[in-house]
C-alpha positions in Angstrom: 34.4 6.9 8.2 31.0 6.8 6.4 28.5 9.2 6.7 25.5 8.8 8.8 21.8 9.4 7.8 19.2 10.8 10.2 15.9 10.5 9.5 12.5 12.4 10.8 9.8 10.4 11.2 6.1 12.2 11.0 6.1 13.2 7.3 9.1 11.1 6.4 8.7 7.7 7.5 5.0 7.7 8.0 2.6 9.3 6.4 1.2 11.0 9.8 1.5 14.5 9.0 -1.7 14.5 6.7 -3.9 12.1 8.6 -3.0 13.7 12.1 -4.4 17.0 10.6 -7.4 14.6 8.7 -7.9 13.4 12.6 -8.6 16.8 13.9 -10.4 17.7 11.6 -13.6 15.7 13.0 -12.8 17.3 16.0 -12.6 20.6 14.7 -15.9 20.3 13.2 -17.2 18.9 16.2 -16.7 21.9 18.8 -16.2 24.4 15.8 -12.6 25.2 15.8 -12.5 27.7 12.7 -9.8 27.0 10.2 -8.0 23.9 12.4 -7.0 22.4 9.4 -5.0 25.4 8.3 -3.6 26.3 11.1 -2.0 23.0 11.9 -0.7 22.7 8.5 0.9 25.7 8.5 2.0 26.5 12.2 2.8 22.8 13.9 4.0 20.4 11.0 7.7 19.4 12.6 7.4 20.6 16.0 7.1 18.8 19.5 3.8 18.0 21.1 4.5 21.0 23.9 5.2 23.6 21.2 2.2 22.7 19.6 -0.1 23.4 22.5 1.7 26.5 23.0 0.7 27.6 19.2 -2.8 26.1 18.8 -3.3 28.0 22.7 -1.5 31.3 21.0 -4.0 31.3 18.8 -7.5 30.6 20.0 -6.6 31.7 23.2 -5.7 30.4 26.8 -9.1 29.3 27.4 -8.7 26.7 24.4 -9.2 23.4 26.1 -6.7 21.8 23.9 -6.0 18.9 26.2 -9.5 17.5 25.6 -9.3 17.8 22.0 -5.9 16.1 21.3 -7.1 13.6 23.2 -10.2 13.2 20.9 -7.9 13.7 17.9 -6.0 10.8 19.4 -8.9 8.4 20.0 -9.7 8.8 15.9 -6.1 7.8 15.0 -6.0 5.3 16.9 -9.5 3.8 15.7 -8.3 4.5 12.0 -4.6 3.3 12.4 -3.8 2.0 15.9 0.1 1.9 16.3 0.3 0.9 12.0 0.4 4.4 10.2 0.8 4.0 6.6 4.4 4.3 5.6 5.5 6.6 2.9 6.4 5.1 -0.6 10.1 3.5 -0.8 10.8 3.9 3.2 11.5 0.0 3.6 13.9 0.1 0.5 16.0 3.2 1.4 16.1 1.9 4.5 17.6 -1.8 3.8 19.9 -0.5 1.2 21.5 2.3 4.2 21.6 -0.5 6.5 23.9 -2.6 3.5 25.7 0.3 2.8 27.1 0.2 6.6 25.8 3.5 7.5 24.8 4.3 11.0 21.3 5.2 10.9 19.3 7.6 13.4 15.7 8.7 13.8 15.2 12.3 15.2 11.6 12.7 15.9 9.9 15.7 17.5 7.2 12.9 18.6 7.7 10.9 21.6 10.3 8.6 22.1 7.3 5.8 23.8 5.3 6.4 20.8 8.2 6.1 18.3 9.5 3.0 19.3 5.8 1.7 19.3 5.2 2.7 16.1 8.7 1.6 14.5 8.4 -1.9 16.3 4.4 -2.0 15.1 5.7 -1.7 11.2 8.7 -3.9 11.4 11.1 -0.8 11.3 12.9 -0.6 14.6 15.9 -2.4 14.1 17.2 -0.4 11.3 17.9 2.2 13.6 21.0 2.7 16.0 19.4 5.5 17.8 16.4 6.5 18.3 16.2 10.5 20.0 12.3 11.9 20.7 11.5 15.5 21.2 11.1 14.8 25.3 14.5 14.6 25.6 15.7 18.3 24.1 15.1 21.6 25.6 14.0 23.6 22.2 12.0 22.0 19.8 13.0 22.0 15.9 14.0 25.0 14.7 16.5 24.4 16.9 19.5 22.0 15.9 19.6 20.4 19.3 17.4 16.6 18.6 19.7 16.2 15.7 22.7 17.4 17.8 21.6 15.2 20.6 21.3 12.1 17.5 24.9 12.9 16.3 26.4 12.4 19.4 24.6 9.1 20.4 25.9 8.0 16.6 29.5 8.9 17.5 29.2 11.2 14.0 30.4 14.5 13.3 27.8 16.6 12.5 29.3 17.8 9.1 29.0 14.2 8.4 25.3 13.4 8.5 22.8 13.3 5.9 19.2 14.9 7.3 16.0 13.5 5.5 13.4 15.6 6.5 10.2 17.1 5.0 9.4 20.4 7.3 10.9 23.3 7.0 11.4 23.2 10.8 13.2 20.2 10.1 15.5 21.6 7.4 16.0 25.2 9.4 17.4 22.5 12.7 19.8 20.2 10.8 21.2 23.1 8.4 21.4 24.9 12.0 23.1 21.8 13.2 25.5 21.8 10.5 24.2 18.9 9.4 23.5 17.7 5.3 19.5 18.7 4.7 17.2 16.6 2.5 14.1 18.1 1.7 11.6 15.5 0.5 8.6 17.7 0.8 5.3 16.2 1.8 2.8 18.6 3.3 4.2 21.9 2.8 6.0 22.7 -1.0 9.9 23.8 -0.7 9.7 27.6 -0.8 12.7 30.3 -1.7 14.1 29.9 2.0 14.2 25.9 1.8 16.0 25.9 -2.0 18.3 27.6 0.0 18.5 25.8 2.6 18.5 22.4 1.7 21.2 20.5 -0.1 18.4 18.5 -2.2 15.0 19.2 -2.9 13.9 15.4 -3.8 10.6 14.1 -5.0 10.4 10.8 -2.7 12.4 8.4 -1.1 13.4 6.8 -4.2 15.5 9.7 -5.3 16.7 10.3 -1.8 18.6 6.6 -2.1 19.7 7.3 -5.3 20.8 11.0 -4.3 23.1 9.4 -1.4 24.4 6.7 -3.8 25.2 9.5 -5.4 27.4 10.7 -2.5 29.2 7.9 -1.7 26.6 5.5 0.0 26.8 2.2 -1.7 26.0 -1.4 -0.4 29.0 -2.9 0.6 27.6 -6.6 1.0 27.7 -9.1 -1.5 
């Protein structure tokens, strides 16, 4: 049986994790929110919508009306974007030459699974994916191995049998928790001590990442 590859999507398909942050940062200098930028960066890249309320509220306090700002971060993606993020260099490649290669392909996302399938289907992307699993449907956010768990068994695949793209170190920390195959291909956030160790690969893009996986078996198998 081939292996299967499971991707993240904020970071990994899109390039969302630096313009969400460049979204709230308008908002952050709107209602003076000191150091936004910083703390986003560095305390909610890879993590579920409800875990990052829980942070941001952790640290400016319970009082922070953080429902009012998301939803004016929200309105300045959406009036930059709408539902076409810019995708990350080589994703539509990687992607066709996985699908030849007759590997099953899932996307794990800590976003939700509405705004997912929007956002795939908005950029021509859906169909290459035989699951789709958003971070609604998993009791603990990443860290935690369950979304790619919950992705392995909708695939049918053995865990030890999946290949991980991610660019967090959330991310990485869940699917080597999930004993899972990591793929760091950093974006935000530069691979420290813990993630050399943790990941398989530390790859520069998404280009390497293909030819990494050719590299493990994962050839196109139509002619």
């Amino acid at each position: 049986m081939t292996n299967a590859v499971i991707f993240d999507m904020d970071g990994v398909i899109f390039d969302t994790e630096r313009i969400w942050i460049e979204c709230w940062s308008p908002v952050g200098q709107a209602h003076g929110i000191r150091d936004i930028e910083k703390v986003l960066r560095e305390q909610c890249v890879g993590i579920t919508a409800a875990s990052m309320k829980a942070n941001l509220l952790e640290t400016y306090g319970a009082d922070f009306p953080y429902d009012q700002y998301v939803k004016e971060a929200i309105a300045v993606f959406k009036a930059r974007y709408g539902l076409t993020p810019p995708m990350k260099p080589g994703v539509e490649t990687l992607l066709r030459f996985l699908r030849e290669s007759g590997a099953p392909l899932a996307l794990a996302s800590s976003t939700g699974t509405k705004t997912i399938r929007a956002e795939l289907a908005a950029s021509g992307l859906l169909a290459f994916f035989d699951v789709i699993t958003g971070g609604e449907e998993v009791g603990r956010s990443k860290p935690a191995p369950d979304i790619f768990l919950l992705a392995a068994r909708r695939l049918g695949v053995e865990p030890a049998r999946c290949f991980v793209i991610e660019d967090s170190y959330n991310g990485i920390r869940a699917a080597r928790a999930a004993g899972m195959r990591p793929i760091m291909v950093p974006d935000l956030l530069a691979p420290d001590g813990e993630m050399r160790e943790t990941a398989e690969a530390i790859l520069p893009s998404l280009d390497a990442a293909r030819d990494y996986l050719r590299g493990q078996g994962l050839e196109p198998t139509k002619t």
